[in-house]
N, C-alpha and C positions, 0 to 999 in steps of 0.2 A: 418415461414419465419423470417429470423433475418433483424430487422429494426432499425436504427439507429437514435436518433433527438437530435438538439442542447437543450438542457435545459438551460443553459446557455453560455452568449458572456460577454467576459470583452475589452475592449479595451484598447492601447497603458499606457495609466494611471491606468486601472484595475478599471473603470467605468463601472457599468453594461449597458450594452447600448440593452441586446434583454434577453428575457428568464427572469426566476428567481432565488435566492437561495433558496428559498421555493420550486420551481419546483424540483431542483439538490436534494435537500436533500430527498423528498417525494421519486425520482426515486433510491435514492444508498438505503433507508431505504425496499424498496421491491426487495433489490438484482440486481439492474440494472449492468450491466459491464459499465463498463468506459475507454473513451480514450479523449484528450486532443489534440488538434489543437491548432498551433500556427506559427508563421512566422516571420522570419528574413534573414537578407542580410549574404550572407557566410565572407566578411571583416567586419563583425562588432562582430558576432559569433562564427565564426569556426577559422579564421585566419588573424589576424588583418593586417599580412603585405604582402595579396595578393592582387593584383588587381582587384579579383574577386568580382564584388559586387553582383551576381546574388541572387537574390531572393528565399530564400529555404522552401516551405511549411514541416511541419513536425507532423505527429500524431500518438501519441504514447500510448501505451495500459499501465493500471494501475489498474495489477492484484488484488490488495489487497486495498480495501476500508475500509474509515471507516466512520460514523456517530454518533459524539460526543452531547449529551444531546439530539437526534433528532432532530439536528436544522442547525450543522455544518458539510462540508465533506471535508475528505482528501482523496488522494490519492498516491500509492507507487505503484511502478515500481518494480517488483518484479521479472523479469527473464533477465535484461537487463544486459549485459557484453558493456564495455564504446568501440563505436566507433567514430575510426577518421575521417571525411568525408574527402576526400570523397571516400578513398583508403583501409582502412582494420578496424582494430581494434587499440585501443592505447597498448602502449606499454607496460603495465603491467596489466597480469591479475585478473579481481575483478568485484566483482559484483557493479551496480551503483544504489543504491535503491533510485532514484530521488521522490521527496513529492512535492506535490501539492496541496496548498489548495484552496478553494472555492473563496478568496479574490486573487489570483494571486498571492502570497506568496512562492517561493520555499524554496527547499533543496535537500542537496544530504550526503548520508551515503556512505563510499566506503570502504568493507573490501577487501581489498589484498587475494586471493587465493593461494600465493605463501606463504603465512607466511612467511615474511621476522619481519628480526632483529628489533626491536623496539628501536628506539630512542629516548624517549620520554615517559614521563609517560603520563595519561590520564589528561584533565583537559583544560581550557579555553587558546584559542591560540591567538595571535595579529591575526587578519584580514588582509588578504592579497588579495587584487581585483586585479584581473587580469588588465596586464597592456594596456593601449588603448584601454578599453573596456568602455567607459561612459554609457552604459546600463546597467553595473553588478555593482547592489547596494549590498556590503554584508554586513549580518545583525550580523553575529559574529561569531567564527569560534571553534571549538573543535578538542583536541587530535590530532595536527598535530604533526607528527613523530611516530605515533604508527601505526601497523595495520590497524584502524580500522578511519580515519580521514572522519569530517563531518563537514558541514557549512551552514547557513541560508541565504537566499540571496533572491534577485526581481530582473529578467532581464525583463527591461522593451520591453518584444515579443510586436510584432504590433497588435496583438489580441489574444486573448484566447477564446476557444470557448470549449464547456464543453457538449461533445458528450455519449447519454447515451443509451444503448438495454436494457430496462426492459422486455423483453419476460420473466421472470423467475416467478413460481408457486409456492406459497409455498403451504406446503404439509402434512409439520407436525412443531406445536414448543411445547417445553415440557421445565419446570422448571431445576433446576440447579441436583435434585435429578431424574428427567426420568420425573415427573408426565407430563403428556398430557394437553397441556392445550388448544388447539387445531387442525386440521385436525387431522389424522391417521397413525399407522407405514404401514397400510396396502396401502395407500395411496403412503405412500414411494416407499415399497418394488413393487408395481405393475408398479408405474414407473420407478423402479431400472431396475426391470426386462425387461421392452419393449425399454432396449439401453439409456434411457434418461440419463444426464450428471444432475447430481447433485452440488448444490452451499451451503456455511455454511456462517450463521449468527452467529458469537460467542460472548455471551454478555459478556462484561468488562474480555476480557480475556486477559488485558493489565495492570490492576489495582496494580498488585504489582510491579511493574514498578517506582512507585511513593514511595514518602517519607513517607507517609501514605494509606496504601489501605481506606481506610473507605473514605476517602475525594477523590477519585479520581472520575471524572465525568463519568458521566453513558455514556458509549461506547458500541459500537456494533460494530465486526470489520468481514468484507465477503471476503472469497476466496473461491475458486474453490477445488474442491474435485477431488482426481482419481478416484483409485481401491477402491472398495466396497466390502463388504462382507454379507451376513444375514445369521446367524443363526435361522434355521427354528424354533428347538424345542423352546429355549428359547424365539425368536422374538427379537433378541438384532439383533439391524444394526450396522457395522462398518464400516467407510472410512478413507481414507488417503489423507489428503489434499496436495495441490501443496503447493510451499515455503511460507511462512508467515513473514512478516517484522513487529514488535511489536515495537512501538513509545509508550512513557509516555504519555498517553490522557491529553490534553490540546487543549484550542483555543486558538490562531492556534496549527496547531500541527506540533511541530521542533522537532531538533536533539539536543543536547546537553550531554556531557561526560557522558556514562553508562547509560544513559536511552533510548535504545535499545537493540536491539537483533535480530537476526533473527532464523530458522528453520522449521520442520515440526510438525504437527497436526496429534496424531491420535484420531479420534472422536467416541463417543459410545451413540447410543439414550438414555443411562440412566443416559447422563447428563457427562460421565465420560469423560475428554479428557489430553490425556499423549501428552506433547510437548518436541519432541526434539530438544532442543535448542543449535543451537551453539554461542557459547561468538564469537560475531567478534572480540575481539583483539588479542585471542590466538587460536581462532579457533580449540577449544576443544570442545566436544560435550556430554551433561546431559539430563537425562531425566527427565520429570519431570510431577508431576498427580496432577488435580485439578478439578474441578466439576463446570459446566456452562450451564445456559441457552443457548437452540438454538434453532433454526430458517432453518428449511429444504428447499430448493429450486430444482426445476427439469426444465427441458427444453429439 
């Protein structure tokens, strides 16, 4: 049975007023799925010069988690294409990789699908807050005029409430070379096989991200897996994970010029995982192999 509970409430100022972050973080660190509750009036959000003040509940799934030193959690929206409420989609297509951290903190990453002409090199942009909007605090803006434009920001929602399904099992975790350092691949494979949906923990598979890998903080970042494969004779598992949106680990954790990226995971129980990566500002696409602790989940 898939069950759902607040672990955490922030309110209006992003006061913890119910739950914990000690709660949020225990539940993302065992694989929990996440989704985000929040609420605002459609003239102070969606369109400042309608009459419309009605009240608009909104909660929104955040495919791709992460849990920085064990202690802090973000979240990324990871399949969302930008709609206009309350009538279709906006007007250019792109994916909106909206972040969310634990403190009520946003951001949003937005690579253009169209690959249109870049005007602009990469790099720190003036801040631009939307106009009549006194809830949107932004906090500093990047690479406007290129593909791939991102921004830090805090709309002050009337509440944030921080909804979590930890039903997930882990099953098997093994070192960054395969070793087993816990449960079984037989484990795996016997819940491969009876239909169950497999979830990946991938340790600091963000790290070169950063100016220094050596210093980057211990991350563990969960997405969802599809198709799956086992190789009987050898015992090698393999999956192919749903999209992956890789931020530079930090607390909090923002957007900022070239310290992102997004694409797909292909993962191997011997620790081996090839990420196909695409550059969001030219939206080319490299492959690329590294070797990582993980962390198996079934449900």
């Amino acid at each position: 049975m898939t069950t759902w509970r607040c672990a955490l409430e922030l309110d209006a100022k992003r006061n913890v007023v119910a739950g914990s972050t000690m709660d949020l973080a225990d539940a993302i660190g065992h694989a929990a799925d996440l989704r985000i509750y929040t609420e605002f009036l459609h003239n102070e959000h969606i369109d400042v010069d309608s009459p419309n003040g009605e009240r608009i509940r909104e909660v929104a799934e955040f495919g791709v988690t992460y849990r920085i030193d064990q202690s802090w959690v973000a979240g990324i929206m990871n399949l969302r294409q930008p709609i206009e409420l309350p009538s279709g989609f906006g007007p250019r297509s792109s994916l909106s990789f909206f972040l969310y951290n634990q403190d009520g903190t946003q951001a949003i990453a937005r690579p253009y699908l169209d690959g249109g002409t870049a005007e602009a090199a990469p790099g720190p942009s003036p801040p631009q807050p939307p106009a009549m909007m006194p809830k949107y605090h932004v906090l500093d803006c990047w690479d406007t005029g290129t593909n791939a434009p991102s921004q830090n920001f805090v709309y002050d929602f009337d509440r944030f409430r921080y909804f979590v399904n930890d039903s997930w099992r882990e099953v098997l975790r093994h070192s960054a070379s395969g070793e087993v350092v816990s449960g079984s691949i037989d484990e795996l494979v016997d819940a491969f096989s009876s239909g169950c949906a497999i979830k990946l923990g991938v340790g600091n598979l963000c790290a070169d991200l950063g100016d220094d890998r050596d210093s980057a903080p211990d991350h563990e970042v969960f997405v969802q897996g599809g198709s799956a494969y086992y190789y009987t004779d050898q015992q090698l598992f393999i999956i192919g994970s749903h999209p992956v949106v890789r931020v530079q680990p930090n607390v909090p954790l923002r957007y900022a010029s070239c310290n992102w990226d997004f694409g797909w995971l292909m993962v191997r129980s011997d620790g081996r995982v090839v990420y196909r990566r695409c550059d969001p500002y030219t939206l080319q696409f490299s492959d690329h192999v590294s070797h990582h602790a993980m962390r198996w989940f079934v449900r």
